[in-house]
Rosetta silent file (secondary structure, phi, psi, omega in degrees, C-alpha in Angstrom):
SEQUENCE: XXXXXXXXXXXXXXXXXXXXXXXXXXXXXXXXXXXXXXXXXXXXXXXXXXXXXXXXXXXXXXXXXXXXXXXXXXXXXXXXXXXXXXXXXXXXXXXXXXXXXXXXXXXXXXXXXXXXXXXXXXXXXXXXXXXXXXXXXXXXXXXXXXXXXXXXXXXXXXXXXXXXXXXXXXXXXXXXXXXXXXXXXXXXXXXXXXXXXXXXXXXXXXXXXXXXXXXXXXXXXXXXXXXXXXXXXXXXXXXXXXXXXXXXXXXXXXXXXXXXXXXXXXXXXXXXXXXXXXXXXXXXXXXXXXXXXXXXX
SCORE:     score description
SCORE:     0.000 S_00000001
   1 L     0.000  108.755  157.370   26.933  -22.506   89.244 S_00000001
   2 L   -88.654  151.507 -166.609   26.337  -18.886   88.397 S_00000001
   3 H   -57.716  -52.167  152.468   26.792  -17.012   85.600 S_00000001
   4 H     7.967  -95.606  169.851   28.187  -14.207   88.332 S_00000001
   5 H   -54.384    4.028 -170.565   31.042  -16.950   89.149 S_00000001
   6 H  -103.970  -41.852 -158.152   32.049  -17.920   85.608 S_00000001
   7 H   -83.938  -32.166  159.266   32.206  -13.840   84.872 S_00000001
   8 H   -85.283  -18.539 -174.414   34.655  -13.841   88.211 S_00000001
   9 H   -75.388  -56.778 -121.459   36.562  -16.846   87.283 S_00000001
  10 H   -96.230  -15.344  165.387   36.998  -16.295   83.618 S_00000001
  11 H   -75.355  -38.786  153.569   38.424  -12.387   85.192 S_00000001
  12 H   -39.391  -73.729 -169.969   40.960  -14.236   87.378 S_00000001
  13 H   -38.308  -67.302 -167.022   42.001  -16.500   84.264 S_00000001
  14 H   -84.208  -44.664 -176.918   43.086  -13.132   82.415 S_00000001
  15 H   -59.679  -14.711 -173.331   44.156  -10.920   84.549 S_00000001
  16 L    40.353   84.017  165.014   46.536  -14.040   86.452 S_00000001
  17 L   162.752  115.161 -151.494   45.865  -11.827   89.461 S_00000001
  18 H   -92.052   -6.765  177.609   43.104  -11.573   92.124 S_00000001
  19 H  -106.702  -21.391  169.803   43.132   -7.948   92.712 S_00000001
  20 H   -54.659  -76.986 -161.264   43.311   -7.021   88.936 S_00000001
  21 H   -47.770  -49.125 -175.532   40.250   -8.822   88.473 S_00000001
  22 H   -66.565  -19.917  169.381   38.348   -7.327   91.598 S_00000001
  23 H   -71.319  -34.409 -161.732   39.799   -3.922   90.135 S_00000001
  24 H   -79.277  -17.557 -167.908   38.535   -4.670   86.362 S_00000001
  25 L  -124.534   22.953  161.095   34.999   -5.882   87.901 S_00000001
  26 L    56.898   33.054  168.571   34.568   -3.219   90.544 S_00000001
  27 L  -129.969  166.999 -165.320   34.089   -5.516   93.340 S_00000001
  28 L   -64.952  152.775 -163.832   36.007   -6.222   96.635 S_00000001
  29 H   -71.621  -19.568  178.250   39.000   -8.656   96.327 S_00000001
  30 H   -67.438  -44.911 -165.544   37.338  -10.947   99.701 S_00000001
  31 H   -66.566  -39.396 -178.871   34.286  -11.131   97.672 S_00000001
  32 H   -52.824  -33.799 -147.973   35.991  -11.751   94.732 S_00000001
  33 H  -107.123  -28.242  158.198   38.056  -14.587   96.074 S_00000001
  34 H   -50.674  -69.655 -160.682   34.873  -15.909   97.994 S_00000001
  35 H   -85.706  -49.299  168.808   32.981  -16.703   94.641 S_00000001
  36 H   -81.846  -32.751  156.903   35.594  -18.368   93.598 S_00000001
  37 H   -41.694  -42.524  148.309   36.486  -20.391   96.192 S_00000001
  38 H   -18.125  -68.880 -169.033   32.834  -21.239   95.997 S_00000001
  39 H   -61.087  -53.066  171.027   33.138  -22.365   92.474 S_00000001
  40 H   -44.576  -75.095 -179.261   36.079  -24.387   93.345 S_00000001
  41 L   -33.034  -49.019 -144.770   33.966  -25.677   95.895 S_00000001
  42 L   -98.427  -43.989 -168.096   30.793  -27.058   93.954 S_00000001
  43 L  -103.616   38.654  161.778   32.991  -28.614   91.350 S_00000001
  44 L    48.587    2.216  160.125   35.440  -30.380   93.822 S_00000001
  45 L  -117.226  175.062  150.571   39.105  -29.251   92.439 S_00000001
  46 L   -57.034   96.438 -165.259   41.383  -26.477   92.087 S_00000001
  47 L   -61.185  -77.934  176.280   40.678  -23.848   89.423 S_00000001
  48 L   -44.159  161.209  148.167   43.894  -21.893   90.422 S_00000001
  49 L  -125.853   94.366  157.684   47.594  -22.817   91.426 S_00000001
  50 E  -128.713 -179.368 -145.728   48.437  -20.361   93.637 S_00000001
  51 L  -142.340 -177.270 -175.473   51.452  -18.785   94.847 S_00000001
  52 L   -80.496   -2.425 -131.145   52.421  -15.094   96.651 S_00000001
  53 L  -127.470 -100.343 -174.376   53.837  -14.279   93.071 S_00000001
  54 L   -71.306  152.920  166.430   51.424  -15.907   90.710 S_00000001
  55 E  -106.584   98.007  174.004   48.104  -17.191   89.750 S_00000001
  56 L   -87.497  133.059  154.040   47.894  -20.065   87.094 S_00000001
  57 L   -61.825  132.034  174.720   45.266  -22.158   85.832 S_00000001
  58 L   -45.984 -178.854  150.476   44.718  -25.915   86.791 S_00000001
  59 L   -93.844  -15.137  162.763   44.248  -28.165   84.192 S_00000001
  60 L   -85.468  -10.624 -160.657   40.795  -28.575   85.210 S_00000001
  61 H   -68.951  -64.269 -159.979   40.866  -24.561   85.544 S_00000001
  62 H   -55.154  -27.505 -158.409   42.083  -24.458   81.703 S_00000001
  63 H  -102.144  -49.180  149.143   39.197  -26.590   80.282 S_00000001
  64 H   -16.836  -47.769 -171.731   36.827  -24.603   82.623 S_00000001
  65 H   -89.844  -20.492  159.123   37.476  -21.600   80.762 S_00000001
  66 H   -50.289  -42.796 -174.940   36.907  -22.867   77.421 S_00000001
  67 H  -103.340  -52.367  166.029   33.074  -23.542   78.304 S_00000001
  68 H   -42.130  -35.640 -179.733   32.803  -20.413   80.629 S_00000001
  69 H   -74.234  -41.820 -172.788   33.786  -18.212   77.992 S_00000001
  70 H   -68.840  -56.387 -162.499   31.299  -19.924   75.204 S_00000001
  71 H   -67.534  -45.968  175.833   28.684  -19.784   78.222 S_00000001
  72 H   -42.223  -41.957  171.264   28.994  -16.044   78.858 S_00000001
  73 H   -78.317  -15.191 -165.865   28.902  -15.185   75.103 S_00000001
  74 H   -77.503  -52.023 -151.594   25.830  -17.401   74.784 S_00000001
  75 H   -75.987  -30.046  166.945   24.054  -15.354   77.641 S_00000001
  76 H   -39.433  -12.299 -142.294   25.397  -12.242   76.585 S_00000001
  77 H  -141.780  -19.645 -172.242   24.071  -12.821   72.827 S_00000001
  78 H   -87.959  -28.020 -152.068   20.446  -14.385   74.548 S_00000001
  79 H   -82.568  -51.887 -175.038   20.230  -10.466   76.463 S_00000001
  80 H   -71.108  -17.801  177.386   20.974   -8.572   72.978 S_00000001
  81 H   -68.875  -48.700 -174.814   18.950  -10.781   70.850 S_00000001
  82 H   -72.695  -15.644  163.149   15.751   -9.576   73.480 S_00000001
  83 H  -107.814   35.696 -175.450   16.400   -6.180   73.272 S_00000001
  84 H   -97.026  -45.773  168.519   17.483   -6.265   69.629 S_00000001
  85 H   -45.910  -43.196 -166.541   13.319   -7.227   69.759 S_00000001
  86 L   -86.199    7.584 -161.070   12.976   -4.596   71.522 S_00000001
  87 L    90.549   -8.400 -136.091   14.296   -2.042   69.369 S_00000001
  88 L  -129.625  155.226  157.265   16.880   -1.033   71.422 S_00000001
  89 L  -105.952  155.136  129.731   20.903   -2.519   70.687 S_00000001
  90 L  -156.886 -116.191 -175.384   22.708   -2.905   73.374 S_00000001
  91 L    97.035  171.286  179.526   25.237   -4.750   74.854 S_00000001
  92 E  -112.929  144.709  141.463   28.878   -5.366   74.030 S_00000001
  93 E  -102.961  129.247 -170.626   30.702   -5.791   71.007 S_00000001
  94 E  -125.455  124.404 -178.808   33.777   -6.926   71.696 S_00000001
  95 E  -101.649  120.977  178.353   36.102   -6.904   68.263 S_00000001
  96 E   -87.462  162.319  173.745   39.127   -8.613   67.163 S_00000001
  97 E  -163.869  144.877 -173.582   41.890   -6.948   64.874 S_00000001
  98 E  -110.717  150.217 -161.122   44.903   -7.645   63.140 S_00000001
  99 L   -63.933  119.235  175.642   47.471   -4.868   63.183 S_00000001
 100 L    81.829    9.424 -172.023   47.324   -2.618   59.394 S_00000001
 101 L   -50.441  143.127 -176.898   44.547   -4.973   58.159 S_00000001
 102 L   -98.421  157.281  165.769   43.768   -3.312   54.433 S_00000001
 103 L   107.080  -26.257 -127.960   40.121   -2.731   53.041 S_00000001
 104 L  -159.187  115.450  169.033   38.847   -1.283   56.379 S_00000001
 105 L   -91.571  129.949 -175.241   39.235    1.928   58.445 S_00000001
 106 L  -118.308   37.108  162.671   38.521    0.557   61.621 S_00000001
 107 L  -100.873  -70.807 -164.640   38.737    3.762   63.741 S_00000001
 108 H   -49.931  -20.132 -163.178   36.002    5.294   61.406 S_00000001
 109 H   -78.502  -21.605 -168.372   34.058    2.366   61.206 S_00000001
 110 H   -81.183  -32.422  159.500   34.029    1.929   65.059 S_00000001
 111 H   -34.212  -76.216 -166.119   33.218    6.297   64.833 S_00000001
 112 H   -54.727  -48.978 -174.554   30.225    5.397   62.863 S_00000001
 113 H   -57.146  -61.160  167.008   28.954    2.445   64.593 S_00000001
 114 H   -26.617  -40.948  157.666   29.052    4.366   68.183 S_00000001
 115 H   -54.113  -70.289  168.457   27.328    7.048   66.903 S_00000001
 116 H   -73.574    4.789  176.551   24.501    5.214   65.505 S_00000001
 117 L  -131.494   43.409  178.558   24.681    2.446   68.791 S_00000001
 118 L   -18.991  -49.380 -157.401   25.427    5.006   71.644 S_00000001
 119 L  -105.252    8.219  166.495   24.350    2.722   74.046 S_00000001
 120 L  -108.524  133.268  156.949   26.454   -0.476   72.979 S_00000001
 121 E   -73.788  171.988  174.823   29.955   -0.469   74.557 S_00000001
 122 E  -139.991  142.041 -164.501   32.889   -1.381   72.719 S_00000001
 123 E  -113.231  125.422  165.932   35.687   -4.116   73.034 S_00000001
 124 E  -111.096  128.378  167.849   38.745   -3.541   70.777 S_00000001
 125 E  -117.284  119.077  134.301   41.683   -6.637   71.144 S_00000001
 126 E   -64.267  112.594  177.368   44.906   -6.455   68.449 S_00000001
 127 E  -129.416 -155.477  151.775   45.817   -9.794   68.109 S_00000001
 128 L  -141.614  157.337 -147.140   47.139  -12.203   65.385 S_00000001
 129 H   -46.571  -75.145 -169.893   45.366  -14.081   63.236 S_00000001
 130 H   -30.953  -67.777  175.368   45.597  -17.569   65.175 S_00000001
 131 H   -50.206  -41.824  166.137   44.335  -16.100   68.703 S_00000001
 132 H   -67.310  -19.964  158.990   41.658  -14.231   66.751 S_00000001
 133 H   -83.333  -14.370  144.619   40.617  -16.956   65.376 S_00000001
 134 H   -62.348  -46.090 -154.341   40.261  -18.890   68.563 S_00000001
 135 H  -109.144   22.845  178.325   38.774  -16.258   69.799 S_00000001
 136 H   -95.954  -59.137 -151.570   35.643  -15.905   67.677 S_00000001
 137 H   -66.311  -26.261  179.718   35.327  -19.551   67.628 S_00000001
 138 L   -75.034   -0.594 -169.317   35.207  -19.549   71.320 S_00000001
 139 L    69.520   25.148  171.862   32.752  -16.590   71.575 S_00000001
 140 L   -55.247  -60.107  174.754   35.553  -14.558   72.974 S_00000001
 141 L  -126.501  148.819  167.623   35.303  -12.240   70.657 S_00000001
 142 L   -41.503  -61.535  171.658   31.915  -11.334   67.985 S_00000001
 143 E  -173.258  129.104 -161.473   33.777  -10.898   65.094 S_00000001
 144 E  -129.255  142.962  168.915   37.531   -9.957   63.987 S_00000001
 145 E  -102.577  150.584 -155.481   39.439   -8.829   60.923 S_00000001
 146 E  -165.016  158.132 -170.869   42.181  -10.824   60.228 S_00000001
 147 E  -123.056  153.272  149.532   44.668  -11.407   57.279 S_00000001
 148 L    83.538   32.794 -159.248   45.829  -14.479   55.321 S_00000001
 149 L  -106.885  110.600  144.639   43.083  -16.905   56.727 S_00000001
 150 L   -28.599  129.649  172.261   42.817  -20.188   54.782 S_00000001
 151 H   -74.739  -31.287  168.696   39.440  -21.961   54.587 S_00000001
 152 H   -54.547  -18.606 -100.633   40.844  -24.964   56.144 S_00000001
 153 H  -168.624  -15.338  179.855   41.652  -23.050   59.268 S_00000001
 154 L  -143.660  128.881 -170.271   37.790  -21.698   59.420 S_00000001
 155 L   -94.914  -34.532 -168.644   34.346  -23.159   59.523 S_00000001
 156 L   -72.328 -152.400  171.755   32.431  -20.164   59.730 S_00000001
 157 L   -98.102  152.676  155.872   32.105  -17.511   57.245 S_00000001
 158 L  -159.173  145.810 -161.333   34.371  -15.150   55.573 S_00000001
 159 E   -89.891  116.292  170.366   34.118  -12.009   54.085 S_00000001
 160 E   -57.485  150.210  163.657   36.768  -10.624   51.646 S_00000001
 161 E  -123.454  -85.086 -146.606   38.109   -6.888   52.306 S_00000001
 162 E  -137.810  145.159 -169.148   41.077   -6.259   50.055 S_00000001
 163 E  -130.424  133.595  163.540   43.744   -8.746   48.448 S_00000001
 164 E  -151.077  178.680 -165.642   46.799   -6.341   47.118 S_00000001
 165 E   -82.432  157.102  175.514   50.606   -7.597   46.615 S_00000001
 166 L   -81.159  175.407 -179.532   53.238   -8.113   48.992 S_00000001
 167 E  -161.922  142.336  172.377   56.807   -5.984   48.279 S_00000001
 168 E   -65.574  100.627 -156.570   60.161   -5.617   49.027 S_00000001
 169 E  -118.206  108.690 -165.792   60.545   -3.087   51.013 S_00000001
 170 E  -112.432  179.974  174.251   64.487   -1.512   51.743 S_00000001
 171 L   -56.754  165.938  155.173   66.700    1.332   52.616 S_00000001
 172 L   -48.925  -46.201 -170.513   67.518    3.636   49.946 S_00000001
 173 L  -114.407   30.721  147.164   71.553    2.748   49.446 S_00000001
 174 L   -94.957  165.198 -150.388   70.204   -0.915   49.218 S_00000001
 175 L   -78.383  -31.205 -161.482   71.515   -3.041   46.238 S_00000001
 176 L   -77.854  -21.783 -175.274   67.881   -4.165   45.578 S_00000001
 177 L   -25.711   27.433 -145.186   67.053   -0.297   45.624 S_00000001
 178 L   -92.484  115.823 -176.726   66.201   -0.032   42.035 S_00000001
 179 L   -83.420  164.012 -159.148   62.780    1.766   40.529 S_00000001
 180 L    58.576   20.934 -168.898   61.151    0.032   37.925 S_00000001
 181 L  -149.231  130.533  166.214   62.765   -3.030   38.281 S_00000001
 182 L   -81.480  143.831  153.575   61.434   -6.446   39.877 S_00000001
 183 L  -101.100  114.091 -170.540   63.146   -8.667   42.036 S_00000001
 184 L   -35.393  162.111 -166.387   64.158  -12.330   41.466 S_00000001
 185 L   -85.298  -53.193 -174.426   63.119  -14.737   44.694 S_00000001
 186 H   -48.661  -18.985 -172.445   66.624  -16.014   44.580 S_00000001
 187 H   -73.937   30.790 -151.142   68.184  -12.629   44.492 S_00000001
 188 H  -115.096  -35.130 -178.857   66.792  -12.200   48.093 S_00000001
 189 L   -36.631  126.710 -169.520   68.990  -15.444   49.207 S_00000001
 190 L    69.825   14.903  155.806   70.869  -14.159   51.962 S_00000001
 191 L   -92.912 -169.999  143.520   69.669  -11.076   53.128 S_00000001
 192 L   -63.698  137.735 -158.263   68.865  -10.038   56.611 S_00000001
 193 E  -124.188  162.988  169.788   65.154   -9.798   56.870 S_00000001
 194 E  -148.483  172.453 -146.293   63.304   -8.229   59.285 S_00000001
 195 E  -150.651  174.930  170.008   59.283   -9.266   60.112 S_00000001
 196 L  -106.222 -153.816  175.136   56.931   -9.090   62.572 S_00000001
 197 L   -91.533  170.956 -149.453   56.222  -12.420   64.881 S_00000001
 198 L   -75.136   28.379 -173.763   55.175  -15.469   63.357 S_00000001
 199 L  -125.557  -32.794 -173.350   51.299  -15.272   64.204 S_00000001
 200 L   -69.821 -179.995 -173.045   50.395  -11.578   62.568 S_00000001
 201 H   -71.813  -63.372  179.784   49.016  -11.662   59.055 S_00000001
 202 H   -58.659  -28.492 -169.448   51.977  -10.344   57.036 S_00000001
 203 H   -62.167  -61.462  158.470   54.449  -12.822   58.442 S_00000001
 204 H    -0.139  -82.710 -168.231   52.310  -15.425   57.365 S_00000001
 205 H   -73.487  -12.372  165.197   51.932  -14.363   54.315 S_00000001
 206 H   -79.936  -25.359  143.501   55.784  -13.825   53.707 S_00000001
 207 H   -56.309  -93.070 -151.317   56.312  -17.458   54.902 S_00000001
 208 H   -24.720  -44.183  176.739   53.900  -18.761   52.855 S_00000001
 209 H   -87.122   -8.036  175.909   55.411  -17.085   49.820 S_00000001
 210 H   -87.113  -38.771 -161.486   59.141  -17.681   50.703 S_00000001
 211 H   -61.173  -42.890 -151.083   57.998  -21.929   51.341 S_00000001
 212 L   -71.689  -20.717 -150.365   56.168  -21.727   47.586 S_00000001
 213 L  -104.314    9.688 -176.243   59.062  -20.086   45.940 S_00000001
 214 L    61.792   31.345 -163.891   61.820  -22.791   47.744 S_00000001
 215 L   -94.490   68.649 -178.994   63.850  -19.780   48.928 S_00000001
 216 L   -55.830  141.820 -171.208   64.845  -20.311   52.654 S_00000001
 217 L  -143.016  108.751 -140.253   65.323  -17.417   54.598 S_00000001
 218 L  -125.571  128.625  171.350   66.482  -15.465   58.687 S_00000001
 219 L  -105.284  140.538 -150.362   64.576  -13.165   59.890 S_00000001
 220 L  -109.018  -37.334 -155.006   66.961  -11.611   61.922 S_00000001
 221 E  -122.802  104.120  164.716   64.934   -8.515   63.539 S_00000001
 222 E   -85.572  152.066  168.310   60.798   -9.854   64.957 S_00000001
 223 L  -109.587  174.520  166.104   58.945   -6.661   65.364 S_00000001
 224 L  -154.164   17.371 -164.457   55.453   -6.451   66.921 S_00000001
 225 L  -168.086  122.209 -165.549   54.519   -3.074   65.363 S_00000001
 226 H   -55.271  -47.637  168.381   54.579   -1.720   61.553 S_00000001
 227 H   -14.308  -53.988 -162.148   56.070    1.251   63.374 S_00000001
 228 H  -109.345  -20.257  166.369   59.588   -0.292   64.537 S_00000001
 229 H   -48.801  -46.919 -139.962   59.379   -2.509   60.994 S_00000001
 230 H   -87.682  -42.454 -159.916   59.552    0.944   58.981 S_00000001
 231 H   -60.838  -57.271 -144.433   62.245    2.443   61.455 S_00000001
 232 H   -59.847  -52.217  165.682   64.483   -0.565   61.223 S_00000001
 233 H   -81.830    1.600  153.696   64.778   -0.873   57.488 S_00000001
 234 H   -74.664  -22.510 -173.992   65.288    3.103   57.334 S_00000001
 235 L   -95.708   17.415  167.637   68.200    2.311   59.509 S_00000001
 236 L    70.133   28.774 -151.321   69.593   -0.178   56.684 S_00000001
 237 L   -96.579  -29.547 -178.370   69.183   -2.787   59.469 S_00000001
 238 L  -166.360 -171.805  164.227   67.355   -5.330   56.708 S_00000001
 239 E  -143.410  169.755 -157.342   64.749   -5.414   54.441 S_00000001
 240 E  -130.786  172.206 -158.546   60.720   -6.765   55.196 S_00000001
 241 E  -157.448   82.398  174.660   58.559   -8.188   52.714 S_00000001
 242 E  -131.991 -175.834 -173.810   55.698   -6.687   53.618 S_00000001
 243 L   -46.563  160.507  172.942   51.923   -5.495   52.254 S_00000001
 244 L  -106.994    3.735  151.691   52.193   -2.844   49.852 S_00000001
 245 L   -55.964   -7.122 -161.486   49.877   -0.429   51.873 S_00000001
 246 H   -94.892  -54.218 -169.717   52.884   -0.512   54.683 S_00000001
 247 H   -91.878   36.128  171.544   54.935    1.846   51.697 S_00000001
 248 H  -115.227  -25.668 -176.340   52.192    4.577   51.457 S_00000001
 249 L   -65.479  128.373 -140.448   52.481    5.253   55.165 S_00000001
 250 H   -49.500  -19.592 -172.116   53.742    8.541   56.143 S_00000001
 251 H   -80.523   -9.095 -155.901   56.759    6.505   58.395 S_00000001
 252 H  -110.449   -3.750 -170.917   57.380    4.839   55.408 S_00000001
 253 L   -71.998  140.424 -153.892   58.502    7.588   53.743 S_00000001
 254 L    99.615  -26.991  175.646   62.439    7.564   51.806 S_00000001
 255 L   -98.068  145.525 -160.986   61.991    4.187   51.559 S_00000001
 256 E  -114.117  145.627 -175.544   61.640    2.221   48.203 S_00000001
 257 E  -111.346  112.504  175.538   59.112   -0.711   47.760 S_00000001
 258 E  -114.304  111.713 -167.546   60.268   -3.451   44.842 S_00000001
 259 L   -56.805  157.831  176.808   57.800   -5.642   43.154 S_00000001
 260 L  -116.093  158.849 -142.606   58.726   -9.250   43.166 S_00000001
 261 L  -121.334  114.225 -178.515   59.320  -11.399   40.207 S_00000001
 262 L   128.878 -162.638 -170.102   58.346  -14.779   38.979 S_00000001
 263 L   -94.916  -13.126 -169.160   55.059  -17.086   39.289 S_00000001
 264 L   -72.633   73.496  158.768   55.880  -17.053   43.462 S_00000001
 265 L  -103.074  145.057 -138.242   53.961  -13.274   43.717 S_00000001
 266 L  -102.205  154.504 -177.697   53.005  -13.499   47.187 S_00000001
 267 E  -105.284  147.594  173.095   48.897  -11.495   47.817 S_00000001
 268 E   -96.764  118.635 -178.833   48.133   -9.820   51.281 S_00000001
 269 E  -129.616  126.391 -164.940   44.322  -10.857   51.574 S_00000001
 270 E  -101.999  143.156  168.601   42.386   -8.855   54.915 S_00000001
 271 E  -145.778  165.771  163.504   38.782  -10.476   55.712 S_00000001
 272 E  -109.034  154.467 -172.853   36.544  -10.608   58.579 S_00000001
 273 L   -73.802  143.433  178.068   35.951  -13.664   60.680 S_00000001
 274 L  -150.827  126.145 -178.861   32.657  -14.240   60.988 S_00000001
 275 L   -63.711 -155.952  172.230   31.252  -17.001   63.677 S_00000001
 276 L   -62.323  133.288  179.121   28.364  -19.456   62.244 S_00000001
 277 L   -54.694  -56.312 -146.052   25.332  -17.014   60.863 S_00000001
 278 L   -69.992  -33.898  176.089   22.598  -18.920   63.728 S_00000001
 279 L   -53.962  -28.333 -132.736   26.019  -17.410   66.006 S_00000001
 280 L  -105.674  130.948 -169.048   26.200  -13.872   65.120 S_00000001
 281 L   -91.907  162.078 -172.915   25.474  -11.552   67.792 S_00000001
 282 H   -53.970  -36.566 -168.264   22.958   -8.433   66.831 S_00000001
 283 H   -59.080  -37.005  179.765   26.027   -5.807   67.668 S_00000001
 284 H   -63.093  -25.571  155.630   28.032   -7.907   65.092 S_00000001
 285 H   -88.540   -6.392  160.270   25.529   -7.548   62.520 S_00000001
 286 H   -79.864  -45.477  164.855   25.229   -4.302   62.953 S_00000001
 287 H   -67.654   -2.589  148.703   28.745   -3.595   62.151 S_00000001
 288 H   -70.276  -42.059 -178.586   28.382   -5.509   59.155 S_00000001
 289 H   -64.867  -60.150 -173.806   25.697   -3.731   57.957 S_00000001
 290 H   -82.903   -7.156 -175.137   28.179   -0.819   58.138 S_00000001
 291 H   -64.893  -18.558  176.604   31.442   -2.397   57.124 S_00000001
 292 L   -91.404    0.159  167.517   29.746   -3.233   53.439 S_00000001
 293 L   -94.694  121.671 -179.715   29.070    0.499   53.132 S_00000001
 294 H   -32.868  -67.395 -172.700   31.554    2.049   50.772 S_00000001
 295 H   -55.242  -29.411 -164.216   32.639    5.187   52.643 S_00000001
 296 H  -103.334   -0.525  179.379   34.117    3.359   55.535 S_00000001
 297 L   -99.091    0.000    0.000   35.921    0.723   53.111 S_00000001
């Protein structure tokens, strides 16, 4: 088994498609299909299920990819530790992120790091918080910022960015529309809510904080972007319960943000993910080094 084949299988896996992968890895789709077939070969089953339409993973394919992916990031993280010796970074960093994470610009920070690491590329994924967290622990990804992450839920380390309050945030000619004036959890009973899907970071933390405060509550409108959140409650469609950095953003503007009221107040908290220290690849500690420098937080 070569690393070669684990680096075409584990392309196959994501793309579910044999010529995406032979597109994404520059090589021909016979060759492509050849290596795995190979692969297939040496370990006596079916990686694949396939069809004219689709590709799927077996069930030994799925458990395959769990230890191909850990083995890839291993060798990938043995080649940057030796030239990390050498003076030289290079390499990948491949980065997880949760959508609006507070604390952290992470276009400048990824500015700065490029600049000073020319010669490491860079992997960005937006994800939510479960799948990022899977995908650090799996070596998927190096290291990801992520919101609302529970120590139970993580072995490794993690590093606080910014904890600031959640808020109501409605139309204008809404009832709760008031300034200066918090809002009770019960008066919220019964509105139309609108959220993103139940894996990002704010949703989280607005379950978490509707379960503590007993309030049940339908979210009527999932989003998957702060973007179509902001429109939707300009258009009086609901109201979100979201971060209170979401009602400084220029999209956000006309719309009024109303602290909530009682011992239930629910905190937005953004951190990075961090594998095991003995784990940590050099690019990832490089970007550490700058993420604790002030100007970029």
């Amino acid at each position: 088994m070569e690393l070669r084949q684990l680096e075409h299988f584990v392309a196959v896996a994501e793309e579910r498609h044999f010529t995406r992968a032979a597109e994404r890895l520059a090589v021909s789709q016979s060759g492509l299909s050849a290596s795995v077939r190979a692969l297939e070969h040496e370990l006596r089953t079916p990686l694949f299920s396939r069809t004219t339409r689709t590709v799927r993973l077996t069930e030994a394919g799925a458990a395959l990819l769990v230890e191909a992916e850990r083995t890839l990031a291993g060798a990938r993280a043995a080649r940057d530790a030796v030239d990390a010796v050498r003076g030289l970074l290079r390499g990948t960093l491949t980065l997880g992120v949760e959508q609006c994470v507070a604390g952290v610009s992470t276009a400048r920070l990824l500015a700065a790091f490029h600049r000073e690491h020319p010669h490491m590329e860079i992997r960005l994924r937006q994800e939510g918080t479960s799948s990022l967290l899977e995908g650090v622990a799996g070596g998927r990804l190096d290291l990801a910022f992520a919101a609302t992450v529970s120590p139970p839920e993580w072995r490794g380390e993690l590093v606080p960015l910014a904890r600031e309050p959640m808020v109501v945030l409605c139309a204008p000619g809404h009832r709760l529309a008031q300034e200066d004036v918090r809002v009770a959890w019960n008066e919220l009973r019964g509105e139309s809510f609108i959220d993103f899907h139940p894996d990002w970071g704010p949703r989280r933390a607005a379950d978490e904080a509707f379960a503590a405060a007993g309030v049940r509550r339908t979210v009527a409108l999932e989003v998957n972007d702060v973007h179509s959140l902001l429109e939707l409650v300009h258009e009086g469609l609901g109201i979100a319960v979201v971060p209170h950095h979401f009602s400084r953003k220029p999209e956000a503007r006309g719309l009024v943000a109303v602290e909530l009221d009682g011992t239930h107040r629910p905190a937005y908290e953004s951190v990075v993910v961090l594998p095991p220290a003995r784990a940590m690849t050099p690019g990832a500690k490089a970007l550490m080094t700058l993420v604790r420098e002030a100007p970029l937080r």
